[in-house]
C-alpha positions as CSV (number, residue, x, y, z in Angstrom):
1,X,-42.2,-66.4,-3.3
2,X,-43.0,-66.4,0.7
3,X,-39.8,-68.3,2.7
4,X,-40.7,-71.2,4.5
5,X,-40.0,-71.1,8.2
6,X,-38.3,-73.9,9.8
7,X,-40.4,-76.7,11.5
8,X,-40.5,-80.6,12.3
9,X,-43.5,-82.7,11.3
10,X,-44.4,-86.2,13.8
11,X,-46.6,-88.4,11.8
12,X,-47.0,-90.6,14.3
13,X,-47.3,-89.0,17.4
14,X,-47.8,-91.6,19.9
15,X,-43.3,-92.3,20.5
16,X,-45.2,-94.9,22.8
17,X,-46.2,-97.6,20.2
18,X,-43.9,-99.9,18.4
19,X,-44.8,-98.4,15.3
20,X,-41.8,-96.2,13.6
21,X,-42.7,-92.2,14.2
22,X,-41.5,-90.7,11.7
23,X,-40.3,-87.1,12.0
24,X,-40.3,-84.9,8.7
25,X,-37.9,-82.0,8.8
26,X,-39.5,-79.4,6.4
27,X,-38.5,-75.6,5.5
28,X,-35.7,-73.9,5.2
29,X,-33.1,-74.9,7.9
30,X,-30.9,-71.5,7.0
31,X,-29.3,-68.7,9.3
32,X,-31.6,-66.4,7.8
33,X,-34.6,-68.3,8.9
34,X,-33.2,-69.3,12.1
35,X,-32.5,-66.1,13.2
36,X,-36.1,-64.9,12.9
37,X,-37.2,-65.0,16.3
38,X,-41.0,-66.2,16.0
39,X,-39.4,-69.2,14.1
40,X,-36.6,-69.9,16.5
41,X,-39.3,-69.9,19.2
42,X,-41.7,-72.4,17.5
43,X,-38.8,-74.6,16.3
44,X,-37.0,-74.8,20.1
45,X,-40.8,-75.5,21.8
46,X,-41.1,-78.5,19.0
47,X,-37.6,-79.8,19.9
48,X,-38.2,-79.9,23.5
49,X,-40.7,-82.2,23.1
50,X,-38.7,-84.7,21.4
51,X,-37.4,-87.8,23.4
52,X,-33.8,-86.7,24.9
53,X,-32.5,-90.4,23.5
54,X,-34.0,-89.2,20.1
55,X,-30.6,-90.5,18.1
56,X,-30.8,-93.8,19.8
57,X,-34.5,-94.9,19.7
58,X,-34.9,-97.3,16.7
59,X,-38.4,-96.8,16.6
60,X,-37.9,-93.6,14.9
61,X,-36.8,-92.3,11.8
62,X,-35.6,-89.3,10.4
63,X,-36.5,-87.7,7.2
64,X,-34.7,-84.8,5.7
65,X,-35.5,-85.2,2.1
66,X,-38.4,-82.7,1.9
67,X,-36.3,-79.9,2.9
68,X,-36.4,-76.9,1.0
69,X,-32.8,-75.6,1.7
70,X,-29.7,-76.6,4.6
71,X,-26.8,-74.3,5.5
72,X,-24.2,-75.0,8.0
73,X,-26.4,-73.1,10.6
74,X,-29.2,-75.8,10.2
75,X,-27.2,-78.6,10.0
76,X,-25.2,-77.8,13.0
77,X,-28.8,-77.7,14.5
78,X,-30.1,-80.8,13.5
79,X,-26.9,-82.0,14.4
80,X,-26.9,-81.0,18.0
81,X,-30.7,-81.9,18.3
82,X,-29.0,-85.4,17.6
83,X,-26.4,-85.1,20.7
84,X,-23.6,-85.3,18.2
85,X,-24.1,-88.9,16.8
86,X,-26.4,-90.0,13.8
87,X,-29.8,-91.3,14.4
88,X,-30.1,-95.2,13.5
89,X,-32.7,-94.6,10.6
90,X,-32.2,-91.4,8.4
91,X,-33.0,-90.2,5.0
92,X,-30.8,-87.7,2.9
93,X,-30.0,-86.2,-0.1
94,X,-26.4,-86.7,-1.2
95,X,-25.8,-82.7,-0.4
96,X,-27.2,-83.0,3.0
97,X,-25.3,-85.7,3.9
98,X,-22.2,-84.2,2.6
99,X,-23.0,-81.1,4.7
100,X,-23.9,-82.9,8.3
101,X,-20.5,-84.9,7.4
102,X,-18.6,-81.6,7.5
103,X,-20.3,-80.4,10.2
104,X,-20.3,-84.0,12.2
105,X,-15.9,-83.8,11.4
106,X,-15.6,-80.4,12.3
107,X,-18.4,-80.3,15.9
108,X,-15.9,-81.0,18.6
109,X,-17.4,-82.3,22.6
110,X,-16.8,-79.5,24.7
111,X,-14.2,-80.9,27.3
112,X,-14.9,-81.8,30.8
113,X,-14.6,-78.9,33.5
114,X,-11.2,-79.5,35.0
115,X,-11.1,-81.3,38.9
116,X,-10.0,-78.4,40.9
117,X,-7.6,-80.0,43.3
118,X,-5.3,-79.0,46.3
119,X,-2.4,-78.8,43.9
120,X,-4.6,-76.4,41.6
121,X,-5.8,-74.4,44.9
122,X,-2.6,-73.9,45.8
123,X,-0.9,-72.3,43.0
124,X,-4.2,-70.3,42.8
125,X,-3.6,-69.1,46.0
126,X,0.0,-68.7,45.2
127,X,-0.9,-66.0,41.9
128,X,-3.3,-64.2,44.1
129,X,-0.9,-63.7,46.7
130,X,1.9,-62.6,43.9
131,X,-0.4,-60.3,42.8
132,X,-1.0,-58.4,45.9
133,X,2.4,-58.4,46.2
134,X,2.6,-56.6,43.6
135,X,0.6,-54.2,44.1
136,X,2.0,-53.7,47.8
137,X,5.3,-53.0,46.7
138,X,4.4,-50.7,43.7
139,X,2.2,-49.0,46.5
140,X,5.3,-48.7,48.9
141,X,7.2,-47.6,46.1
142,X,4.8,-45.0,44.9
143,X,4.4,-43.3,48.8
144,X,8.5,-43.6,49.2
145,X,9.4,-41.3,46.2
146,X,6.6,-39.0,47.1
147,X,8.1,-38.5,50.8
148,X,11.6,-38.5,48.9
149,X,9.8,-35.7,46.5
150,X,8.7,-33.8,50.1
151,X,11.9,-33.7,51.0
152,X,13.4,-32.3,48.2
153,X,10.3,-29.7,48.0
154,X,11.6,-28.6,51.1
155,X,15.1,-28.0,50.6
156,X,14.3,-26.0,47.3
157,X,11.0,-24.4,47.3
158,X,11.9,-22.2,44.4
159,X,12.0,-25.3,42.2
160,X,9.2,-26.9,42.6
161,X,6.0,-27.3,40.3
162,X,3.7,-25.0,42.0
163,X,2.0,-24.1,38.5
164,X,0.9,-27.3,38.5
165,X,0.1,-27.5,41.9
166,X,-2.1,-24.1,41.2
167,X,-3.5,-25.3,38.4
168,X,-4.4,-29.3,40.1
169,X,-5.7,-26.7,42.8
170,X,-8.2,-25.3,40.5
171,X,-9.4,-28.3,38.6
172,X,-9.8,-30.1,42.1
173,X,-10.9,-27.7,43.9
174,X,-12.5,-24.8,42.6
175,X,-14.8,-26.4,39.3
176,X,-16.3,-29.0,42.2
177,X,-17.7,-26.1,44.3
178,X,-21.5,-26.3,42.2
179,X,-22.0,-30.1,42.3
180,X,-20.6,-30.6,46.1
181,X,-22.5,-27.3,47.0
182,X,-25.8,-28.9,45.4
183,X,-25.3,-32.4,46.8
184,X,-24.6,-31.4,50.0
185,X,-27.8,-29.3,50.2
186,X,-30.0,-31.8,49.3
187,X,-28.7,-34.0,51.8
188,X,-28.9,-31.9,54.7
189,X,-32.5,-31.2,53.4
190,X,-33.3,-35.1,52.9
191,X,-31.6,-35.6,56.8
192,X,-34.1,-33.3,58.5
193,X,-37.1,-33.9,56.6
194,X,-36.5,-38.1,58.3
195,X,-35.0,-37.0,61.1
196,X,-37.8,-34.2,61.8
197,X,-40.4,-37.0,61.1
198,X,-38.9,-39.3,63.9
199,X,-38.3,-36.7,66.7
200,X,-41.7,-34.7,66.4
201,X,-43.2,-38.7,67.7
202,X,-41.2,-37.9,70.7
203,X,-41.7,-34.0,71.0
204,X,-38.1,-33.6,70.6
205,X,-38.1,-31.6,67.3
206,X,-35.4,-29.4,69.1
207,X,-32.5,-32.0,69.0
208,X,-32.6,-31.7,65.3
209,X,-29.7,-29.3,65.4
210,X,-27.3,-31.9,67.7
211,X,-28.1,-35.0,65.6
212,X,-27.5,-33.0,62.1
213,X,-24.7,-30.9,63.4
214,X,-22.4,-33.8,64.3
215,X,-23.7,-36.1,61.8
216,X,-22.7,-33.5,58.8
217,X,-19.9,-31.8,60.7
218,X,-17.8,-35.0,61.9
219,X,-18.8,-37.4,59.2
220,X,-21.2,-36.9,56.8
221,X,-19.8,-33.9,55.3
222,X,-16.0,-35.0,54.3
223,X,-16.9,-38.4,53.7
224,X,-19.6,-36.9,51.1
225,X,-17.0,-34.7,49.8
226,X,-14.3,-37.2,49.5
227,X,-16.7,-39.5,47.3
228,X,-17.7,-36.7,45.0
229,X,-13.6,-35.9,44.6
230,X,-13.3,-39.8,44.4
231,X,-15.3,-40.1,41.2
232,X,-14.9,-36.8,40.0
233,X,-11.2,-35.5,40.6
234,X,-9.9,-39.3,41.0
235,X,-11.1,-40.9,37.7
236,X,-9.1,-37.5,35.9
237,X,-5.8,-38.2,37.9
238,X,-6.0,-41.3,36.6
239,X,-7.1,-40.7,33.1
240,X,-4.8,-37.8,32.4
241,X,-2.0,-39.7,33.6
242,X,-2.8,-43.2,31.5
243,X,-3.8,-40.8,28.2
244,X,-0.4,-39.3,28.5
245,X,1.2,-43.7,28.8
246,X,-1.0,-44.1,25.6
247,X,0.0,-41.3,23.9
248,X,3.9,-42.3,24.9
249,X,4.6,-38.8,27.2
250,X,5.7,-40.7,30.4
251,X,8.2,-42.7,28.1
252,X,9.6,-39.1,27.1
253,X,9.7,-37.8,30.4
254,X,11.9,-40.4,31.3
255,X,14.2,-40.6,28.1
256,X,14.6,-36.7,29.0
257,X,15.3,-37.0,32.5
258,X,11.7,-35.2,34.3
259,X,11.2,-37.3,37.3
260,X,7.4,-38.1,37.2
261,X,6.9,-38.6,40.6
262,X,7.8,-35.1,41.6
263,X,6.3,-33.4,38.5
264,X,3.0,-35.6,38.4
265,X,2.4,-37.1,41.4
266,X,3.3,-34.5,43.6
267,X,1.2,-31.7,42.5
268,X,-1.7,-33.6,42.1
269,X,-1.2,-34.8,46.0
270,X,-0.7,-31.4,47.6
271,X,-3.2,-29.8,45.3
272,X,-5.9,-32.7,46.6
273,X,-4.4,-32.7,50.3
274,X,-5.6,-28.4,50.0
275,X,-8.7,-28.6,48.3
276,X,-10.3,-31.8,49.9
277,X,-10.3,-30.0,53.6
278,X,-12.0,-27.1,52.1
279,X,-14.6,-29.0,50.0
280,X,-15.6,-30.8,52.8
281,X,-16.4,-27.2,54.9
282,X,-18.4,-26.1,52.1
283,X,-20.1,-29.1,51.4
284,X,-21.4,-29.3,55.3
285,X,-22.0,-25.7,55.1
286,X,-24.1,-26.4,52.2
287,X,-25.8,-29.4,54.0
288,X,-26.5,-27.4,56.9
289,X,-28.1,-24.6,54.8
290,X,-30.1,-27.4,53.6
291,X,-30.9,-29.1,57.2
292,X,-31.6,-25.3,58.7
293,X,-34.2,-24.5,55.7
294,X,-35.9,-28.2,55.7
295,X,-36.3,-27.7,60.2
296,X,-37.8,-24.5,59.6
297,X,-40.2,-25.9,56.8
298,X,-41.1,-29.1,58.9
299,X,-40.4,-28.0,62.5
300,X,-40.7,-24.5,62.5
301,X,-37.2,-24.0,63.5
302,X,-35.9,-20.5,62.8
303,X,-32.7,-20.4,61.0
304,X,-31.4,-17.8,64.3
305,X,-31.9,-20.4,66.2
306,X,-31.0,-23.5,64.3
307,X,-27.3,-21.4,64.0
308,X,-27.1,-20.4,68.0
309,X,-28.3,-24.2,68.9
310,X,-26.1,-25.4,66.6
311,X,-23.1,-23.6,68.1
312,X,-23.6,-25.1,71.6
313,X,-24.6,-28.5,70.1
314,X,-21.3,-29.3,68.1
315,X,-18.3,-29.0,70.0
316,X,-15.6,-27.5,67.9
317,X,-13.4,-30.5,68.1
318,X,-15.3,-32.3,65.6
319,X,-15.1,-29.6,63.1
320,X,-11.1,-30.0,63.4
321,X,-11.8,-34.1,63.0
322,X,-13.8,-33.4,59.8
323,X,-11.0,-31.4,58.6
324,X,-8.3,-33.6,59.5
325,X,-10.1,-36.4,57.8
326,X,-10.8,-34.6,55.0
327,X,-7.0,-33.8,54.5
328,X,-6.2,-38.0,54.9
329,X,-9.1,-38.8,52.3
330,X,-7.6,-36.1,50.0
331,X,-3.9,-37.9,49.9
332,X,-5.3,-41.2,49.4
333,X,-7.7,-40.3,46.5
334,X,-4.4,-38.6,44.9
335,X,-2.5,-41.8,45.4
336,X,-4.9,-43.9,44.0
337,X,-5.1,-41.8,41.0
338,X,-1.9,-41.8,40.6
339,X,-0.9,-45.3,41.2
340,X,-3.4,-46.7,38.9
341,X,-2.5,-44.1,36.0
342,X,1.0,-45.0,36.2
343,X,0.2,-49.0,35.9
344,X,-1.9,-48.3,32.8
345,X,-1.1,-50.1,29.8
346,X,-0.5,-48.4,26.3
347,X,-3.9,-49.5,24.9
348,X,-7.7,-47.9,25.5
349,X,-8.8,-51.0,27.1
350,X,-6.4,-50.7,30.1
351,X,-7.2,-47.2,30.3
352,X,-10.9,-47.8,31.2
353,X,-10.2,-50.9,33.6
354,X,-7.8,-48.2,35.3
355,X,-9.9,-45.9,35.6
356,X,-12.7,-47.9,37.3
357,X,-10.3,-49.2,39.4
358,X,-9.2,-46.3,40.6
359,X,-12.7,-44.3,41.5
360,X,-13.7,-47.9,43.5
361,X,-10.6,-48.7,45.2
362,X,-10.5,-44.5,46.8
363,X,-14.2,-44.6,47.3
364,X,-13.4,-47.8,49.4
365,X,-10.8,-47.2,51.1
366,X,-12.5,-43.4,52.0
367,X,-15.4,-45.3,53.7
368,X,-12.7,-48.1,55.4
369,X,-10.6,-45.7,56.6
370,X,-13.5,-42.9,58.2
371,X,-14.5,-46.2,59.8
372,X,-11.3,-46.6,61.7
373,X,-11.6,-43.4,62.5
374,X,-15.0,-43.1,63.9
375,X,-13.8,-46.3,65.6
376,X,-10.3,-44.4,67.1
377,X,-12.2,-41.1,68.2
378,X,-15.5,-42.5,68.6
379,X,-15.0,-40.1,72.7
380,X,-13.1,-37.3,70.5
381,X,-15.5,-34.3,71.0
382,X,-18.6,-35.6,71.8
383,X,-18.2,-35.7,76.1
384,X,-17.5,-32.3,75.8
385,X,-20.6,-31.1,73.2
């Protein structure tokens, strides 16, 4: 035996007239049904139509006797199609009434959005502001041991945890070579295919080499490396380090005395603070590869002279400015790995919250702070190129 969908029959149109319309709910009002989409579409387009003061209107009547079967679903339906109060004429079956009853006891009027006031505003303001403060002081806490860590690296070289700095080194450093190497290609080839397009309108094809050359060397390049370390090297920091709060190893650290600042957060910044410099060279070697081969495909530039011109273009200063950058980005990626693996909770939830935190808070503050520094040095090497 087919189901029957669902539906609501008028037999007297025309709400208009003083005559009683009379609606006829037929079907089966079930989840089953109701979930069906063709029949939750047709049902919804006939409800809409209904008067919004349906419950109200005493010229109409409602009918539910012809119904083939009523769950809790329906009747919370036909309920809510009645704004939560009954209609002045209906027909039920005992069952059905006992039903919308239940459902009528147990519907509750969603409350009224709260008045946001200036009391409310303020302590809003107030747990906002605790929070950053929060933050700020587990931030100053987290850079204070580290320079307390320094210190004692110094005094005792032999015991500190260069395996792990050697090993950070590697993971950082050496498995990003391929993907910063590849990226940083096809940007320097994507940069002089535009920038070629622009300066042949001028017949200055030549100053290709100035505008990629200190575009890649001085910002470009580390920036692009620092973002591919940012999501790639920083969401591990902070994963490894929140896995090991899950699975309870920072608790036995501390219970057996290992300081985790100077075994986990210090590698982990000295390891970035080498590897970040050098990634940066070899991703705007890599992009000038790229830039040289696109200016000899476009412009005809030879790859002898795109290297001489690009020797007399670029100042060496900004070379050392890339590199110095690099090195800051590096420390503050670290940092933010660290901090936010630290502040992870013991449960998988907080683990993935930290984690996204982390890769958007360095990838952030890498673009906000290579804008105070382009704004600092924006004469440093350039009068001199």
């Amino acid at each position: 035996m087919a189901l029957s969908p669902p539906r609501i029959s008028i037999d007297n149109p025309s709400l208009a007239t003083p005559v009683t319309a009379r609606v006829r709910v037929l079907g089966q009002w079930t989840a089953h049904q109701l979930a069906t989409s063709r029949h939750w579409k047709a049902l919804s387009a006939t409800l809409k139509k209904l008067p919004t003061a349906l419950p109200s209107t005493p010229a109409m009547e409602w009918d539910l006797r012809e119904l083939e079967a009523l769950d809790h679903t329906g009747a919370q339906l036909l309920w809510n199609t009645w704004q939560r109060q009954w209609p002045t004429t209906v027909h039920l079956l005992p069952n059905q009434r006992l039903l919308l009853e239940r459902v009528a006891q147990f519907s509750t009027t969603p409350p009224p959005p709260p008045r946001v006031g200036m009391h409310q505003r303020f302590l809003r303001l107030g747990a906002w502001v605790m929070t950053r403060h929060d933050h700020v002081m587990s931030a100053l806490h987290l850079i204070g041991q580290l320079l307390l860590d320094v210190i004692r690296l110094i005094k005792k070289p032999h015991h500190g945890p260069w395996r792990d700095v050697s090993g950070n080194l590697y993971h950082i450093g050496a498995t990003a070579l391929p993907i910063t190497a590849m990226v940083g290609f096809l940007i320097g080839v994507v940069l002089a295919y535009l920038m070629g397009q622009q300066l042949r309108q001028f017949g200055a094809d030549t100053f290709i080499v100035n505008l990629l050359g200190i575009a890649l060397i001085r910002e470009l390049g580390p920036v692009l490396a620092a973002i591919l370390l940012a999501g790639r090297s920083g969401s591990a920091i902070t994963a490894q380090i929140g896995v090991m709060r899950v699975t309870e190893e920072l608790d036995a650290m501390q219970v057996m005395g290992i300081p985790k600042g100077f075994r986990l957060v210090l590698p982990r910044v000295l390891a970035m603070l080498v590897a970040t410099p050098l990634i940066a060279v070899w991703t705007t070697i890599a992009a000038l590869a790229g830039g040289m081969v696109a200016s000899d495909m476009v412009m005809g530039l030879s790859p002898s002279y795109f290297v001489t011109a690009l020797a007399r273009a670029v100042n060496i200063w900004n070379l050392w400015l890339g590199v110095a950058k690099s090195a800051v980005f590096g420390v503050l990626i670290a940092l933010i790995g660290c901090y936010y693996g630290l502040r992870i909770q013991p449960n998988t939830q907080s683990l993935g919250e930290g984690t996204t935190a982390s890769v958007v808070t360095s990838i952030t503050m890498v673009i906000l702070v290579d804008a105070l520094f382009a704004v600092i040095f924006k004469d440093f090497g350039i009068r001199g190129a």
